[in-house]
N, C-alpha and C positions, 0 to 999 in steps of 0.2 A: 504494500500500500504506500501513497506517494506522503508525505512528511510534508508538513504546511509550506516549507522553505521551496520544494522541489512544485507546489501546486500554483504559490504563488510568484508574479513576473519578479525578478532578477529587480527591475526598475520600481518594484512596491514603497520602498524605503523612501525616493525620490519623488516618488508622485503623492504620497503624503504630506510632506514636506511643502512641497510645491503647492498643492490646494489649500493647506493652512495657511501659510504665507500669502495665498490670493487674497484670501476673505483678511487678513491684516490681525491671523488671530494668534496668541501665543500658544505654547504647549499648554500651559494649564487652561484657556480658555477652551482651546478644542478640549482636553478631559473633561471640562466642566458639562462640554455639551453631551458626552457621549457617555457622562457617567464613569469615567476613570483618573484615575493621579495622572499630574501633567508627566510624571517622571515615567509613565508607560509609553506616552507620547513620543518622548526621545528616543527611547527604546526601539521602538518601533521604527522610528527616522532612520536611525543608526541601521539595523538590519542586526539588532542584536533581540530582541524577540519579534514576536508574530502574532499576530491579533487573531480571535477566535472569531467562529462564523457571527456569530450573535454582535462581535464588534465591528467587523468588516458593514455589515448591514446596516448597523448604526451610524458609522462614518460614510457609505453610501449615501443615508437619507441627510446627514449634515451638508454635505458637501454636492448634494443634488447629482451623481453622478451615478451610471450604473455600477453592477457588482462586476462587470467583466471589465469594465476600465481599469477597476483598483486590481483586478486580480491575473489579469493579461499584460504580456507586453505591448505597445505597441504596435510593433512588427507581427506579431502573432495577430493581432484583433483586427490590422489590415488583412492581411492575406487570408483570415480564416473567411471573409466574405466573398472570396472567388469559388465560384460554384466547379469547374471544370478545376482538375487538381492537376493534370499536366500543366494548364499554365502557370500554376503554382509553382511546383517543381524549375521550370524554366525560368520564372522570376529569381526563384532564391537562388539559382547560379548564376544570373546575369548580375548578382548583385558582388559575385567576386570579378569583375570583369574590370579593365581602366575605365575612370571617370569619361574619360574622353569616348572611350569608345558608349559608354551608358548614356550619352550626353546625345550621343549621333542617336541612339536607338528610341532616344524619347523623342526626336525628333520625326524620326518615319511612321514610328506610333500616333503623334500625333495627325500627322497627314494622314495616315490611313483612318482613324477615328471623323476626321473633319469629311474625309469620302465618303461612309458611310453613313453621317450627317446628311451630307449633300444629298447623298442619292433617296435617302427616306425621305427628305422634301419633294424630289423630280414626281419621285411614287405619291406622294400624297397630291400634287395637284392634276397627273393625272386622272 
């Protein structure tokens, strides 16, 4: 069974952090909200403990975010929304490629996205 450290994002420490800091609140103000010592708060920043379901939920409804934000990476919460998982697969290698060369690739991406743009317009006013 996976251990709260291995279920939740690598980034969890930082993005709690970071949503405190939005709202302009301190560690003890977000415990206050959520019903815990400010000094869990750091805890938690640091990546030196891990908040339980019941608190994740809690800081979810503080912080008005969902449960997969605080508990995803990123990178995971983009890619998990492509439904064809070969193109997945082929993103996450083109992301060890030269900048340069990934820089070209967004570009023919993009022209072939603005075509098929274009052409669902031609189709609709036929």
């Amino acid at each position: 069974m996976a251990t709260k450290q291995e279920f939740l994002a690598q980034d969890f420490p930082q993005k709690l952090k970071n949503l405190r800091q939005s709202k302009g609140w301190s560690q003890g103000k977000l415990g206050q909200k959520i019903g815990i010592d400010g000094n869990r708060i750091s805890r938690y920043e640091r990546g030196a403990l891990w908040p339980s379901l019941d608190l994740m939920v809690g800081l979810a409804k503080v912080f008005d975010v969902s449960m997969d934000y605080l508990v995803r990476s990123d990178k995971d919460m983009a890619i998990s929304t492509l439904r064809n998982q070969e193109l997945v697969r082929r993103i996450e290698q083109l992301d060890n490629i030269p900048e340069a060369d990934q820089d070209a690739l967004v570009r023919v991406l993009d022209a072939f996205i603005k075509k098929q743009r274009l052409e669902k317009v031609i189709q609709e006013d036929i």
